[in-house]
N, C-alpha and C positions, 0 to 999 in steps of 0.2 A: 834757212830751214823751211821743209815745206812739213803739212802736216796734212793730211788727205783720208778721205773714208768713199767709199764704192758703194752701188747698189747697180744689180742686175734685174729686171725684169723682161718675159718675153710676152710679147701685147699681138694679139690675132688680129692686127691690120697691116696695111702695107708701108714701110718706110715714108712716103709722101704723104699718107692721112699721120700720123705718127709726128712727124716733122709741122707739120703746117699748125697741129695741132697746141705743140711746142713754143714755135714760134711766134706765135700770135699769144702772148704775153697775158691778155685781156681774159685768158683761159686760165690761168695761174689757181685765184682762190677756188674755184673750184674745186681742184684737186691738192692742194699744198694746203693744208689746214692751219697753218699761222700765217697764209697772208691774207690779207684784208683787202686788198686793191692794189690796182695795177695803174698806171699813167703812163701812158707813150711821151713822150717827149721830141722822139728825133724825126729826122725827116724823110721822105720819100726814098731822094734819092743816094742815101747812104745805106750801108751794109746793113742787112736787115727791115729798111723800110721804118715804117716809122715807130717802131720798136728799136729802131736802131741804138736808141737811150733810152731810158724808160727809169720810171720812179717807184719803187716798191716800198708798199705800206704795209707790215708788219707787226706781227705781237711776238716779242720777245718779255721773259721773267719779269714781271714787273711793270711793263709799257710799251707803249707802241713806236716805233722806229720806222723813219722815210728815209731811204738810200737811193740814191741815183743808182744805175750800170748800165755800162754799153756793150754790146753787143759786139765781139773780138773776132769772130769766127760765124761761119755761116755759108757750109759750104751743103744746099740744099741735095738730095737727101738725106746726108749720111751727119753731117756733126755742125752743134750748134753751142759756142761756149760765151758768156753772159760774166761779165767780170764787174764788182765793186766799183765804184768811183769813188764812193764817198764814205767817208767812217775811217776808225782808225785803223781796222783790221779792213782787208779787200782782197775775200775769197774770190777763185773764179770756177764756176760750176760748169762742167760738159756734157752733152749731152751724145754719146755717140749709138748709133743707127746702123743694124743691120738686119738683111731677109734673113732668115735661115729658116727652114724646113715648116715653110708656111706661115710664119710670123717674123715681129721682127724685132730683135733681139737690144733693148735697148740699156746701152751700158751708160749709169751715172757718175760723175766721180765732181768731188767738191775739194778743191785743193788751196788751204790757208799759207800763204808765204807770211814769213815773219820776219824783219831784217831788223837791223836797226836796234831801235829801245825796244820795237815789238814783241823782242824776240824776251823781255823779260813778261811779256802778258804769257808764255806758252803753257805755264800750266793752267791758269784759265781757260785759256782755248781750247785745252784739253780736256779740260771738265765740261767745258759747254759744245761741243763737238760729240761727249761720250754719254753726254745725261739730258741732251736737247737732241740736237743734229741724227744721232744715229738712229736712236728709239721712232725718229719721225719718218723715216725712209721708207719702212716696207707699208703703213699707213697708207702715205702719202701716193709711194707708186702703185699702190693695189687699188687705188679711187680714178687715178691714170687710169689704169688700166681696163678696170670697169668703164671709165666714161667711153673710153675710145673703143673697146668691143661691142659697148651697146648703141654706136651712133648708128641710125641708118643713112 
């Protein structure tokens, strides 16, 4: 069972500023307003560079949460997908990248699988997907989106 939520936004720079922007992890609290800190972990010369794994520091209801995720996907300009390692649920978030008509269109999607005994957490997941997760996405990417139209 997957259980998934979207967000679109279209940001007036070019897929490469966009992308680089993204990928470079150490950019995160800036714009994602519950996290705290970002920690590279992985190395050079792996998928992604040394974001390749990376450690995110977190405030979730209650307290703060450090999860590992490696970096699955990375295929520079167009899509960058960032998967869980650690915890007991292990969403994996994408990130895909297009121009379109002067900007570049950039689709989100965060997709929780749940197998297993997991699959009895799903109405929690549910609740914290529809009363956390969603409410934080047009926030989150409209701060995106401001930071990267106002860089020079």
């Amino acid at each position: 069972m997957v259980m998934t939520i979207t967000h679109t936004v279209g940001i007036k720079r070019s897929s490469e500023d966009v992308f680089a922007f993204l990928s470079d992890f150490s950019n995160d609290p800036q714009w994602r307003a519950n996290v705290v800190e970002m920690r590279a972990i992985g190395v050079e010369s792996e998928l992604g560079g040394i974001w390749s794994r990376q450690v995110e520091v977190r405030k979730v209801p209650g307290r703060i949460v450090e999860t590992v995720a490696i970096i699955t996907s990375f295929e520079f300009p167009r899509r960058l997908t960032v998967q869980r390692a650690s915890g007991p649920i292990r969403p994996a978030a994408t990130y895909e990248l297009e121009e379109h008509s002067g900007e570049t269109l950039l689709r989100f999607r965060l997709d929780v699988s749940l197998t297993g005994m997991s699959i009895l957490l799903r109405p929690l997941v549910a609740l914290f997907l529809a009363r956390i997760v969603r409410p934080s996405l047009e926030p989150d990417f409209g701060r995106l989106k401001e930071i990267l139209e106002n860089m020079e």
